[in-house]
Each structure stands twice: as C-alpha cells, then as structure tokens.
Phi, psi and omega in degrees: 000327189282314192311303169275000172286317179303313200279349195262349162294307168288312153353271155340300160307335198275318225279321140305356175241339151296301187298330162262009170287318168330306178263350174239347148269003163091336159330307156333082201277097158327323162316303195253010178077006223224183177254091152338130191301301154359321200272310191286344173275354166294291178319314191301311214267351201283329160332280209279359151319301189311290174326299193267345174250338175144154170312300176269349185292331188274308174290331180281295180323306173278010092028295199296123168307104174312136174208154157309359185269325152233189211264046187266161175286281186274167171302082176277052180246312198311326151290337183306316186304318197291308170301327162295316146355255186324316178286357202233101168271023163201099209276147166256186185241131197291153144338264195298007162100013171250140170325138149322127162297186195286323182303355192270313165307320172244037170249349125344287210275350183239001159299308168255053144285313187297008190212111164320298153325269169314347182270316159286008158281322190277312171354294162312289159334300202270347144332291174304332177290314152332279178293339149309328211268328170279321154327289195289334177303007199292297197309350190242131206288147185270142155313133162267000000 
C-alpha cells in the first residue's frame, strides 16, 4: 500500500510538466488544437512495451524518427522528449533554445544496464513519467 501511495504522489507531482510537455514536445497539433490519435495509442504502449520487451529495447524502438520509409503516423521519439520532459525539471536545452532530446534517455538506459539497482531506479522515473504523460493527454481533446 505506501508503495502505491509514493507512485500515485509521484505521479501526481509529475502531471504539470506532463501537461506542458504535451504542447512544448509538439505532441500537441497546434493548428487543430487537437492530439493525433496515433499518440495516445503510442503512450499507452510505451508502459507495457517496457514490461514485456525491455528498457531498451522499447526506448530504441520510440527512438525512431518519422521518415517516409516508415509506416508510423507520427513521430514517436517525440514521446520519448516529452517524457524526458517530464523527468528533468529543468530540462537543459540544445544550441537552438529546444529540449535535449530521446537519445539522452537512452544513453541512460544502456549507462545503467550494467547496475541493476539503477537500472530500476531509471525504470520507475520513467515509467511514473509514462504514466503523469496518459493523465495528462486525458485533458486534450484526440483527432478521430
């Protein structure tokens, strides 16, 4: 029970910085105002991603960039920004004035592959961070 009250605090504590990681990582179609559908089923999966294939394996995977060769709607490296977001409360910023990027997670996730113990400490972070990012997409209205 303290175990799921700390994750639902930390959660909780996380869900402002989600809700502007959503419009400042771009997630957000500013034009319609709206969410691309594409995304919340993207969020969603990135949890249980985590669980059944693995930390990196899941972070390599949203890693990937929209490009024409593939068949993605949307960008999902853009959640990964969002989640890094969310974990950094003072995020540092690239030569042009935009958040440090998804690669940062995941040169995390394979600096503590080698120490278990950190590896399930970043596990959780970004995990609590997932889940504050499916909260908060609650609030926004979705492209059908």
């Amino acid at each position: 029970m303290a175990n799921e009250n700390y994750r639902l605090n930390t959660v909780e504590k996380m869900l402002p910085r989600a809700l502007e990681a959503i419009v400042l990582c771009k997630i957000l179609d500013a034009k319609k105002n709206k969410v691309p559908k594409s995304y919340k089923g993207y969020i969603s999966s990135f949890g249980a991603g985590i669980v059944l294939s693995g930390l990196l394996p899941t972070i390599a995977i949203f890693s990937e960039k929209k490009n024409d060769d593939n068949r993605s709607d949307e960008d999902r490296s853009l959640v990964l920004n969002a989640i890094w977001h969310i974990m950094n409360e003072r995020a540092p910023l690239n030569e042009n004035g935009e958040q440090v990027n998804e690669k940062h997670l995941l040169y995390l996730a394979v600096q503590s592959s080698s120490n278990h113990f950190k590896q399930q400490l970043l596990i959780e972070k970004i995990t609590n961070a997932a889940i504050a990012l499916k909260h908060a997409l609650r609030t926004f209205e979705i492209e059908k």
